[in-house]
ROZAPA-39648 format. One record per residue (C-alpha): residue number from 1; residue in one letter; x, y, z. Coordinates in steps of 0.001 Angstrom, whole numbers. Layout:
# residues N
+-----+--------+---------+---------+---------+
! num ! residu !      px !      py !      pz !
+-----+--------+---------+---------+---------+
! NUM !      A !       X !       Y !       Z !
...
+-----+--------+---------+---------+---------+
This chain:
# residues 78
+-----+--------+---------+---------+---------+
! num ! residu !      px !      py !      pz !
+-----+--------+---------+---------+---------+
!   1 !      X !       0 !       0 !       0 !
!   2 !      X !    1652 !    3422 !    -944 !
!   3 !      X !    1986 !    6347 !    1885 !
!   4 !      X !    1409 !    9644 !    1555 !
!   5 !      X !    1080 !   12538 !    3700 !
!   6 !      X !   -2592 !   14035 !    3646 !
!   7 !      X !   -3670 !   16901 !    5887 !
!   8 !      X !   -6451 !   15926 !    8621 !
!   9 !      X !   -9116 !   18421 !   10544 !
!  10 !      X !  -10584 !   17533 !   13996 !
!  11 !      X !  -13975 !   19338 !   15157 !
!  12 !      X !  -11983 !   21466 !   17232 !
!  13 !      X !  -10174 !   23107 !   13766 !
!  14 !      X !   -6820 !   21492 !   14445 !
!  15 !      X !   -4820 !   20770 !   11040 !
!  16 !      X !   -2407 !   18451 !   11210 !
!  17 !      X !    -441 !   16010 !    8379 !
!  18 !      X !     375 !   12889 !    8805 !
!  19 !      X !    2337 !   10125 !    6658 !
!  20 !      X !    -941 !    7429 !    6004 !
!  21 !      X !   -1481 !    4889 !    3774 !
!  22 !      X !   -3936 !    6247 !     809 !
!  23 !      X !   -6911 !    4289 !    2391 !
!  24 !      X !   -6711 !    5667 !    5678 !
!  25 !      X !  -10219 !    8765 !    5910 !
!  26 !      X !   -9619 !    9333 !   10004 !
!  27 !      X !   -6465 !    9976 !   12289 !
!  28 !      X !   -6543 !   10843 !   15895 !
!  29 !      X !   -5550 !   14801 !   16254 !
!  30 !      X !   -2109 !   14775 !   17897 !
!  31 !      X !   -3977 !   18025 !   19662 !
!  32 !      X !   -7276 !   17323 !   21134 !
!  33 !      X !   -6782 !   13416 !   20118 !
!  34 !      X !  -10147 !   14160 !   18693 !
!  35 !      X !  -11384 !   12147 !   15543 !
!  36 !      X !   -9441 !   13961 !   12844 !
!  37 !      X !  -10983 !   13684 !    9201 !
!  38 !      X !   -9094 !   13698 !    5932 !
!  39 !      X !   -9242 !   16879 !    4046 !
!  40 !      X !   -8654 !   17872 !     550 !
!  41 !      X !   -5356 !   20518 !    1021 !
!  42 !      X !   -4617 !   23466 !   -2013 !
!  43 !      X !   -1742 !   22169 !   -3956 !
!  44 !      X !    1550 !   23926 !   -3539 !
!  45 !      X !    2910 !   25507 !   -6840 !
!  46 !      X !    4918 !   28757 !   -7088 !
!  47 !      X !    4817 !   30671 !  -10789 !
!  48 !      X !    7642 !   32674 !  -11910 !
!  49 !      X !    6735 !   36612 !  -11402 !
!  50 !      X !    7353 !   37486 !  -14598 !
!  51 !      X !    6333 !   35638 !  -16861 !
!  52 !      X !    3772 !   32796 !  -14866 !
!  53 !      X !    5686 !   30230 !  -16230 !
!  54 !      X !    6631 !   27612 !  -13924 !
!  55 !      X !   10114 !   27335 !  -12789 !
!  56 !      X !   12184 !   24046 !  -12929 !
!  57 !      X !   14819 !   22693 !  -10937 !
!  58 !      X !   17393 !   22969 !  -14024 !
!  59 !      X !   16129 !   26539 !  -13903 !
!  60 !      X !   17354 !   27542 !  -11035 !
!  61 !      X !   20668 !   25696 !  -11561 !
!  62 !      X !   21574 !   27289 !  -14629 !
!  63 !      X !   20383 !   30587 !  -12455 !
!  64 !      X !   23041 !   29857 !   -9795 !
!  65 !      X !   25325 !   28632 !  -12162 !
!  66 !      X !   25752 !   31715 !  -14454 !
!  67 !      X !   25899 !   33593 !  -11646 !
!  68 !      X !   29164 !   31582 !  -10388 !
!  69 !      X !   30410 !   32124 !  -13308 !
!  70 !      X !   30044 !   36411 !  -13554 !
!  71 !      X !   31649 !   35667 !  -10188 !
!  72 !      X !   34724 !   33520 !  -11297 !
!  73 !      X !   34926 !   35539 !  -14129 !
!  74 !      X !   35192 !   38835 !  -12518 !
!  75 !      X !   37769 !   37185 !  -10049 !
!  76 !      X !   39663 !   36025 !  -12654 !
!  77 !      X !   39917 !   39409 !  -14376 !
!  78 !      X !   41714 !   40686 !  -11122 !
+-----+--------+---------+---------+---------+
């Protein structure tokens, strides 16, 4: 059975995650230890400001890694 972490709710409005298998609708809250239900959370995505494209990992390497080079460059040239 695959885990995955899924937000839960108790009556009293606690929100908590936990690491569950996908079957699992009810936790205890780690708060209250009230019945906690499964909820359905927002995704997380972040858009580029600019643009609204969305950024990759590779992006932000080659980001970083032009900028190391301006700096070795300009080091270099000293």
């Amino acid at each position: 059975m695959p885990k995955r972490i899924f937000e839960f709710r108790c009556v009293k409005d606690h929100v908590s995650e936990k690491y569950v298998d996908d079957e699992v609708t009810s936790v205890e809250c780690p708060h209250c230890h009230n019945d906690a239900s499964r909820i359905i959370s927002s995704p997380m995505f972040k858009l580029e400001g600019f643009t609204g494209a969305f950024p990759t990992a590779y992006d932000a390497w080659e980001r970083k890694r032009a900028e190391a080079m301006r700096v070795a460059h300009k080091q270099n040239a000293e």
